[in-house]
C-alpha positions as semicolon CSV with decimal commas, in nm:
position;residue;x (nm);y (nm);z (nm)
1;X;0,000;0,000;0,000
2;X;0,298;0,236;0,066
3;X;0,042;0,431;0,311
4;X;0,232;0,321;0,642
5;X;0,495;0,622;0,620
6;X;0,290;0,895;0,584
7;X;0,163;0,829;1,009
8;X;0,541;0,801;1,121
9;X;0,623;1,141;1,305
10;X;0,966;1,334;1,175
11;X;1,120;1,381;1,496
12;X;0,955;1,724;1,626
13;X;0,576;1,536;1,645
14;X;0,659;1,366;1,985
15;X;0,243;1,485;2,051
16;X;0,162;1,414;1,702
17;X;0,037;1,066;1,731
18;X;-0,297;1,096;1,885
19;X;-0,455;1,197;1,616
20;X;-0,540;1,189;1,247
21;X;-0,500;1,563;1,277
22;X;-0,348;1,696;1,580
23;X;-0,260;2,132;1,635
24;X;-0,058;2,266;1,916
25;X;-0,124;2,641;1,957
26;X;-0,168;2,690;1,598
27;X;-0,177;3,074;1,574
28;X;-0,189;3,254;1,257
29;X;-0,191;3,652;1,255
30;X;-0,239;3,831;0,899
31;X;-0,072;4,176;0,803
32;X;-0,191;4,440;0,992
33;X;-0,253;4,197;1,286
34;X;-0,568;4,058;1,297
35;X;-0,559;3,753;1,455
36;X;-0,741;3,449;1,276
37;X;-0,669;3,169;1,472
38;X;-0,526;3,227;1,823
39;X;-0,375;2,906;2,013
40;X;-0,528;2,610;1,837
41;X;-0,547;2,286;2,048
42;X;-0,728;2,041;1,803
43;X;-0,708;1,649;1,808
44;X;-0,928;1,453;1,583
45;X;-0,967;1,111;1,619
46;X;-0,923;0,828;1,342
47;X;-1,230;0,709;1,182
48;X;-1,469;0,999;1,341
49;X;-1,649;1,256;1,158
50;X;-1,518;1,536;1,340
51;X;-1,734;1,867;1,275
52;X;-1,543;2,165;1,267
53;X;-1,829;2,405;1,427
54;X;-1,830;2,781;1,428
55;X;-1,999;3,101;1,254
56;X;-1,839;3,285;0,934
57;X;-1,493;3,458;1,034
58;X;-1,463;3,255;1,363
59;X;-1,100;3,104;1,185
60;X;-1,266;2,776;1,024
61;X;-1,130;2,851;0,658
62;X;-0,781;2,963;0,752
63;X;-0,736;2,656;1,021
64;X;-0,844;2,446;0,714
65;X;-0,580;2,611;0,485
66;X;-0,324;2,594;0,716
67;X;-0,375;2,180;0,793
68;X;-0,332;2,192;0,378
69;X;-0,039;2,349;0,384
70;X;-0,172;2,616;0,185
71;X;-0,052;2,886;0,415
72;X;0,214;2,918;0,668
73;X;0,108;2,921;1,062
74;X;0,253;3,219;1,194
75;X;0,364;3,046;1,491
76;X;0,240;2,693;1,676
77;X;0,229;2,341;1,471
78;X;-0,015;2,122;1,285
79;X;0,006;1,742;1,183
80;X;-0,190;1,571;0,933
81;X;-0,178;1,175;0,945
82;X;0,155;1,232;1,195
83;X;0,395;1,409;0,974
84;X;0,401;1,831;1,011
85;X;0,264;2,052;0,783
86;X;0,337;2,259;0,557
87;X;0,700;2,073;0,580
88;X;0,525;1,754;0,492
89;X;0,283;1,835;0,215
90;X;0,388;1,599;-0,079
91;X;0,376;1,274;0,147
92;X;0,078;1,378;0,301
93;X;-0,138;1,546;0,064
94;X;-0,212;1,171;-0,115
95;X;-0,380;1,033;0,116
96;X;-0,611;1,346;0,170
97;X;-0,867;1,438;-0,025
98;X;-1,044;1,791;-0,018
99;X;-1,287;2,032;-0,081
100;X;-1,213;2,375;-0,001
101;X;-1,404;2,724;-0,063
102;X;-1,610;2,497;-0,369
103;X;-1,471;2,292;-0,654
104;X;-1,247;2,443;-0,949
105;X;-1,450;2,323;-1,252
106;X;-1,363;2,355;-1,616
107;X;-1,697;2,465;-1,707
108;X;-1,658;2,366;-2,066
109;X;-1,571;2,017;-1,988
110;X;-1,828;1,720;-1,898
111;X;-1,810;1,641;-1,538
112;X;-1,681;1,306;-1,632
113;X;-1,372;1,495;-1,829
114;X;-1,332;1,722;-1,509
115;X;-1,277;1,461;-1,334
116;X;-1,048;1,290;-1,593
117;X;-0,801;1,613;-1,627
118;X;-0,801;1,596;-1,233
119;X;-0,650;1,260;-1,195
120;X;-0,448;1,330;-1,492
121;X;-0,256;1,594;-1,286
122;X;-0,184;1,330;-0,985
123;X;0,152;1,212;-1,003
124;X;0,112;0,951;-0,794
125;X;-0,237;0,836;-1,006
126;X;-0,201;0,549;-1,232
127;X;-0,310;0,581;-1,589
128;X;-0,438;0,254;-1,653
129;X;-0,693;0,245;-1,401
130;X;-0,826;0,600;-1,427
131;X;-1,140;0,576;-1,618
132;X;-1,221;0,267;-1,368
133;X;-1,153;0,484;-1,095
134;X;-1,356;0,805;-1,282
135;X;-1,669;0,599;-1,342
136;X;-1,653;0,439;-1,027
137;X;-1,603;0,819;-0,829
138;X;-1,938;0,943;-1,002
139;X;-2,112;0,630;-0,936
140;X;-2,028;0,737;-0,545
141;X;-2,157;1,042;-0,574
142;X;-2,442;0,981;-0,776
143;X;-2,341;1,161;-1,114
144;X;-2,325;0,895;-1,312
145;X;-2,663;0,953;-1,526
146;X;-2,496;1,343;-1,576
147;X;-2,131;1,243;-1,604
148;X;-2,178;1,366;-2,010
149;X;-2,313;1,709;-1,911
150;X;-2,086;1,989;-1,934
151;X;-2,002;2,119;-1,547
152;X;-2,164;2,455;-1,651
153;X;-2,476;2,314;-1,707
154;X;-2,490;2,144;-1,321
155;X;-2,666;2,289;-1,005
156;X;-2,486;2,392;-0,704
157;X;-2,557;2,040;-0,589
158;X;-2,426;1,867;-0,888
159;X;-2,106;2,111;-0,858
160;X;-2,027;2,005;-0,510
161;X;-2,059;1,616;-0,560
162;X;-1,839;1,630;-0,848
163;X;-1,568;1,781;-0,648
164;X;-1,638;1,504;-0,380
165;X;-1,583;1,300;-0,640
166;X;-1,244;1,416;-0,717
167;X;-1,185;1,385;-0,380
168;X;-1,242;1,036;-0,406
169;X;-1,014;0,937;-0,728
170;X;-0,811;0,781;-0,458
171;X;-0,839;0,571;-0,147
172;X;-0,815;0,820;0,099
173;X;-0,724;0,828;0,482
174;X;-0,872;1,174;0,554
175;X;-1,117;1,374;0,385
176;X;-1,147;1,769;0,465
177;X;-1,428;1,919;0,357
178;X;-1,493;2,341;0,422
179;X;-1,915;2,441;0,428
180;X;-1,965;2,111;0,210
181;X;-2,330;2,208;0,201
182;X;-2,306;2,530;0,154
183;X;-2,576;2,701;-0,069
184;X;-2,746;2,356;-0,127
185;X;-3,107;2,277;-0,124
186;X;-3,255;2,056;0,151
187;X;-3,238;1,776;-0,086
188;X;-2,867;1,850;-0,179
189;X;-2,768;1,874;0,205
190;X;-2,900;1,561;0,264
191;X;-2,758;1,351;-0,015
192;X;-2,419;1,469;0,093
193;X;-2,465;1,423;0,470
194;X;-2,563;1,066;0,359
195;X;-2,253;1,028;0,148
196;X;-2,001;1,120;0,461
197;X;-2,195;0,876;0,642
198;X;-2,119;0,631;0,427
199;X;-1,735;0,713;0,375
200;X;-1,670;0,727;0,781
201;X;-1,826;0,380;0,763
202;X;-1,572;0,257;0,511
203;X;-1,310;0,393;0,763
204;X;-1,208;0,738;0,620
205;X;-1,180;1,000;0,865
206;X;-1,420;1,268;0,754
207;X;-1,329;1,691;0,900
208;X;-1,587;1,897;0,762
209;X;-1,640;2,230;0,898
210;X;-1,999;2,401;0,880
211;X;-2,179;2,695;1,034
212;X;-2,463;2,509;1,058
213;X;-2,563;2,380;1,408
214;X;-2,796;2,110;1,290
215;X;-2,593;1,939;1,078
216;X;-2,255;1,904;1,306
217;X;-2,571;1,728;1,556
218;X;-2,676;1,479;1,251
219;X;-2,351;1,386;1,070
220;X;-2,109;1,390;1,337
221;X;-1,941;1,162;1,580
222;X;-1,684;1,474;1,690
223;X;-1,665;1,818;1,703
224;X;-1,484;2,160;1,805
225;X;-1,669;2,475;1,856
226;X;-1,468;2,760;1,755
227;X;-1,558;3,177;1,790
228;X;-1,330;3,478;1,726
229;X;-1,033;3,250;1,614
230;X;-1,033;3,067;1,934
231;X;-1,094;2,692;2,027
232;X;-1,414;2,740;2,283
233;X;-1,471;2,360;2,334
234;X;-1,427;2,010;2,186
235;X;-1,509;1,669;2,219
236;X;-1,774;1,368;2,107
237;X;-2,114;1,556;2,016
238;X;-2,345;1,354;2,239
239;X;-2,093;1,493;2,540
240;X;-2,098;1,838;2,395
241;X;-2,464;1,904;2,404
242;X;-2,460;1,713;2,755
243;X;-2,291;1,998;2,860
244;X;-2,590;2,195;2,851
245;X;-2,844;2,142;3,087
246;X;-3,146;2,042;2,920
247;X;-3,545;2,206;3,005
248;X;-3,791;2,096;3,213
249;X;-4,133;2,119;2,990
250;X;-4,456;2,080;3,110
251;X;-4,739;2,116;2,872
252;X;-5,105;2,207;3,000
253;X;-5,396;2,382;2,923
254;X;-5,325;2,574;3,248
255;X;-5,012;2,753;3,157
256;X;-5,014;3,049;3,388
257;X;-5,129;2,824;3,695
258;X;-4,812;2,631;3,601
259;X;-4,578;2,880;3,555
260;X;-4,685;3,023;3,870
261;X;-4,583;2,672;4,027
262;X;-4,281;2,570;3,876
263;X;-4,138;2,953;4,022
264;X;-4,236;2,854;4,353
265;X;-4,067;2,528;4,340
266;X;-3,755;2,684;4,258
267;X;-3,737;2,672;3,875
268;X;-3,585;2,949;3,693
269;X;-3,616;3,095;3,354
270;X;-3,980;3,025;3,278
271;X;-4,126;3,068;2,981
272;X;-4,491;3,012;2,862
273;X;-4,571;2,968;2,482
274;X;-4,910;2,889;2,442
275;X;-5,023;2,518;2,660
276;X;-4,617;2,454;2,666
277;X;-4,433;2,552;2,988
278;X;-4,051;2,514;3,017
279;X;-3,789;2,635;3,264
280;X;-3,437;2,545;3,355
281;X;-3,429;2,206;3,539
282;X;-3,437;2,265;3,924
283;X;-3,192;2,106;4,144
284;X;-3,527;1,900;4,332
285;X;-3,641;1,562;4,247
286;X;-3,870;1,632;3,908
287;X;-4,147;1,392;4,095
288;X;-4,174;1,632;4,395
289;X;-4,238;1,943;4,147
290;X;-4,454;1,757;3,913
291;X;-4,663;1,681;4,231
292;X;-4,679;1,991;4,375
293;X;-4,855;2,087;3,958
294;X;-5,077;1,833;4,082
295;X;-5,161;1,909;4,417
296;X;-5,241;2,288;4,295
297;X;-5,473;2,152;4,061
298;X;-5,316;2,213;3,731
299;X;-5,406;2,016;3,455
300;X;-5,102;1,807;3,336
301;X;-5,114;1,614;2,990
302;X;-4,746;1,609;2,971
303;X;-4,401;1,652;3,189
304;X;-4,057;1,544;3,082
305;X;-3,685;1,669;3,010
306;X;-3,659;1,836;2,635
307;X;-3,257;1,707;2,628
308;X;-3,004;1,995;2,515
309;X;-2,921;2,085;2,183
310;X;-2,566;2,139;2,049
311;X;-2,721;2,524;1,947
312;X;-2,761;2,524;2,349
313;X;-2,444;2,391;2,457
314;X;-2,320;2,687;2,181
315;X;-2,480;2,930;2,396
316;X;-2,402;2,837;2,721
317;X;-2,044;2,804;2,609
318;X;-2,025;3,106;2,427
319;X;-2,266;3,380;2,598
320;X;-2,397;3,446;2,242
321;X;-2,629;3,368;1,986
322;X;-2,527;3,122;1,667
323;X;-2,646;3,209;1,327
324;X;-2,772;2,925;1,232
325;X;-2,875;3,058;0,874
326;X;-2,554;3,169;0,784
């Protein structure tokens, strides 16, 4: 396979090994100095999906270019698959496939010759196998029916699998992916959301930074929060949103009876929206407050936990709002 080398450290990645990609105050300041990323700790684990989670400008895009060795870190290091980057970019960059700021397409050319004229400029691609691997690529992404039609001619959609697909020319061990969703219809998002699915289960390790709360919470196994160039948190997803307390909601047809009662029994932020009651989860045993709703006569038809989103763990992290639009 000739794979092995690329995960051996060169002497100065003593830390390096612990994960597929691994940053140690990664810091990169740009003329004039604004600071883009400030300090990065990152570790992402083989075989996750590891969402890269943050709004525009919070340092997603230049963290990405700098793990690419696209641009130099100003000071701090970065390791991709255990060698250092930028220093390590032609052993490394094989085995990664990526899709940054949107595909380069040849607008003239059919997405199947796109593709071709890609994996014609891989040194390390073999000739004999590449419209096996070119056919087989668009199968995986689902272009095969439109693999004639010139790239200009595709949706957004379209655009975006077919540079997934050159991504995927090669068997790859990582796969970095910046906003791949971006600008997609629902129908779009999903198709791709379902195609990293299916890669992490084939055992490629999948980064893929968003803005988009929801879909960190469906496709990945991992994440980082970042804002204002700094790391906030990181960590598996289902512990993230743990982090944040979930709501106590009671819904009723007696809403300001029970809003009245939960405040007495020591619950805080209440809020009433119509027959749905919720408030920050007391530090009491929940039967002892749903009895007291009882015992004062309010009507209950239903009482539970609503667990925490990742958009709440965001907040409570943070002290701000996320735009979740974009």
């Amino acid at each position: 396979m000739g794979e092995a080398s690329a995960t051996k450290p060169e002497g100065d990645g003593a830390d390096a090994g612990d994960g597929v990609i691994a940053t140690r105050a990664l810091t990169k300041r740009y003329r004039g100095g604004q600071l883009a990323v400030d300090g990065l700790h990152l570790t992402v684990p083989a075989g996750s999906v590891f969402g890269f989670l943050g709004p525009n400008g919070s340092g997603k895009t230049t963290t990405i270019r700098m793990l690419m060795g696209l641009i130099e870190p100003t000071s701090g290091t970065a390791h991709v698959l255990g060698r250092p980057m930028p220093r390590s970019a032609r052993a490394v960059l094989p085995h990664v496939g990526a899709l940054i700021e949107g595909p380069a397409l040849y607008g003239f050319l059919s997405g199947r010759d796109n593709l071709l004229r890609y994996d014609a400029a891989d040194p390390t691609a073999d000739p004999r196998t590449r419209r096996t691997r070119v056919a087989a690529a668009l199968d995986r992404v689902g272009l095969t029916a439109a693999a004639g039609k010139k790239a200009k001619a595709y949706s957004l959609g379209m655009k975006q699998r077919l540079g997934l697909a050159a991504a995927l020319l090669q068997p790859r061990r990582l796969l970095v992916l910046d906003e791949p969703t971006n600008g997609l219809d629902p129908q779009g998002m999903r198709e791709i959301r379902t195609l990293v699915r299916e890669l992490a289960s084939d055992g490629t390790t999948v980064f893929l930074s968003s803005h988009l709360l929801d879909e960190i919470e469906q496709v990945c196994t991992h994440a980082a929060v970042m804002a204002r160039g700094r790391l906030i948190t990181q960590g598996p997803v289902a512990d993230l949103a743990a982090g944040a307390r979930g709501r106590l909601v009671v819904t009723t047809p007696d809403p300001a009876d029970a809003a009245r009662v939960l405040k007495e029994q020591g619950v805080a932020d209440v809020v009433v929206d119509g027959e749905r009651v919720t408030g920050e989860l007391p530090e009491r045993d929940l039967a002892e407050v749903n009895a007291a709703l009882v015992t004062a006569g309010v009507r209950v038809r239903g009482f539970g936990v609503e667990r925490a989103s990742l958009e709440d763990a965001f907040v409570a992290l943070t002290g701000e709002g996320f735009d979740v639009a974009g």
